[in-house]
C-alpha positions in Angstrom: 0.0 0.0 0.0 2.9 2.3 1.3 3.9 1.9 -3.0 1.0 2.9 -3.9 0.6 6.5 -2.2 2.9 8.5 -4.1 0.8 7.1 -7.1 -2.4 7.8 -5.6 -1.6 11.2 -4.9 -0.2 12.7 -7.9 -3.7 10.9 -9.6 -5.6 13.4 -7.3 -3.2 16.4 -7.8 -3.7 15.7 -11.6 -7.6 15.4 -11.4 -7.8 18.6 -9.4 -6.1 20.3 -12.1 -7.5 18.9 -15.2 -9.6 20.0 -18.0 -13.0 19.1 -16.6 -12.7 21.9 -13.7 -14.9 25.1 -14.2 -13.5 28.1 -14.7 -13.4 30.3 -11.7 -16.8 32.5 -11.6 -16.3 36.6 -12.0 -17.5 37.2 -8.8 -14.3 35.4 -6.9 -12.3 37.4 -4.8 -9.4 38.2 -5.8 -6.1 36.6 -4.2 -5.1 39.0 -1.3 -1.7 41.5 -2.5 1.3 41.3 -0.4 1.3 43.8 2.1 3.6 47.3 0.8 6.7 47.1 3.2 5.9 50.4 5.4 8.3 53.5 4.7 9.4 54.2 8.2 9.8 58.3 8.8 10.8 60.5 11.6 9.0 64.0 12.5 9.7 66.7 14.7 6.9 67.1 16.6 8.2 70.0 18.5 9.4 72.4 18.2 7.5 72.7 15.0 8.8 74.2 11.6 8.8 78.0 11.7 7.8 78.4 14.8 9.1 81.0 18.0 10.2 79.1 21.1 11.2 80.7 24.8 15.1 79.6 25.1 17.9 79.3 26.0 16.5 75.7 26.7 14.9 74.3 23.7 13.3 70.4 23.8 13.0 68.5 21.2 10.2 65.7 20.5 10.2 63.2 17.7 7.9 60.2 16.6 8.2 57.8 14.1 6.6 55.3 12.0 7.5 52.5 10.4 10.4 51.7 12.7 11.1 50.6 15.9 13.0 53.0 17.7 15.7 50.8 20.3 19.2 51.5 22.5 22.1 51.6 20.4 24.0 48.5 20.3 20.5 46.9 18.9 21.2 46.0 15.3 17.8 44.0 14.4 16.6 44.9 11.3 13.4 47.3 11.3 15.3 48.9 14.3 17.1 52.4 15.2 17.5 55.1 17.6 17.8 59.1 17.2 20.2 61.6 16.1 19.7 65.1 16.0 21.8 67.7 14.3 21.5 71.9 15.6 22.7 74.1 13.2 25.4 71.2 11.9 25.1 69.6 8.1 24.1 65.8 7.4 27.3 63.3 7.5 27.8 61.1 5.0 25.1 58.2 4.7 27.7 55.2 4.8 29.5 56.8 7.8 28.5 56.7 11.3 26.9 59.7 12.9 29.7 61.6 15.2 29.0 63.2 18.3 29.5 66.7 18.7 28.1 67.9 21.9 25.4 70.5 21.9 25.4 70.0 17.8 25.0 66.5 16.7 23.3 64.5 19.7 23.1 60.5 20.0 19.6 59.4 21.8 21.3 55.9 22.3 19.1 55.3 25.4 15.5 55.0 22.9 14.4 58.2 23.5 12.1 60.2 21.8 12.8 63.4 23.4 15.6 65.9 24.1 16.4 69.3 25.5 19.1 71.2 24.5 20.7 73.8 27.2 22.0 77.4 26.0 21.0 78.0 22.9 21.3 81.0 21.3 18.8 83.3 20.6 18.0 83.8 16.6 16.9 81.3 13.8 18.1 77.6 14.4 18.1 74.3 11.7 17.1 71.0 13.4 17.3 67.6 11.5 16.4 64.5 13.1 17.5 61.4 11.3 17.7 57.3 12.6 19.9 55.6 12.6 20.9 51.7 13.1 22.4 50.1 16.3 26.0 51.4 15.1 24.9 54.3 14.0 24.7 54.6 10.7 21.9 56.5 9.1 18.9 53.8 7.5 18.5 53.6 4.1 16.9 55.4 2.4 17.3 58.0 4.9 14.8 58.4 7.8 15.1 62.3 8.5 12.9 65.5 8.8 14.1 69.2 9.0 12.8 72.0 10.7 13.7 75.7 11.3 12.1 77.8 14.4 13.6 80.6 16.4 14.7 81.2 19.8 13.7 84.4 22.0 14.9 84.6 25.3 
């Protein structure tokens, strides 16, 4: 019998696809697509683009979506924490982010929020951007921009 199985089987396979089946009816649902693989992005909640904040301490709030934001060190994929530059220029995306205190700020502890002491009253650039568990920015990059102004 154990012979015969293998036989018996590709017999059904075959007569479930043969000629004699009837075409599937218009009214079938359609297979379900594939899920899009989510863009993950970062915003700067606050302070928000163009907007006049009392200084000299200024903190910073992010959110994201579409990744998981972790302690550095943690390299899973669909993982990263924060960096965020004030008033510095982007580093290069195959390099990792430095640190520069009071300019370009590692959040390796998984935090979403910051506050940065002294700054300067007048117009200031913030860019947030993840990065992965060595710091490295994601690709493509995972970054927003804003600009807002400091009166003390």
């Amino acid at each position: 019998m154990a012979s015969r199985l293998p036989l018996l089987l590709a017999g059904l396979a075959l007569a479930a696809c043969g000629a004699d089946a009837e075409p599937e009816s218009e009214s079938a649902p359609a297979p379900a697509a594939a899920e899009p693989e989510m863009i993950a992005s970062v915003e700067i909640v606050a302070p928000a683009d163009g907007t006049t904040v009392e200084g000299p301490s200024v903190t910073v709030r992010l959110s994201t979506s579409g990744v998981r934001i972790v302690q550095a060190g943690d390299t899973t994929s669909g993982t990263g924490h924060h960096h965020l530059y004030l008033d510095d220029d982007l580093t290069p995306a195959d390099q990792p982010v430095p640190s520069v205190p009071g300019r370009i700020i590692h959040m390796g502890d998984g935090s979403a929020e910051y506050t940065f002491e002294d700054v300067a009253p007048g117009e200031h650039r913030l860019i947030a951007v993840v990065a992965d568990g060595v710091h490295v920015p994601l690709q493509p990059w995972v970054v927003d921009t804003v600009t807002f102004t400091v009166r003390q």
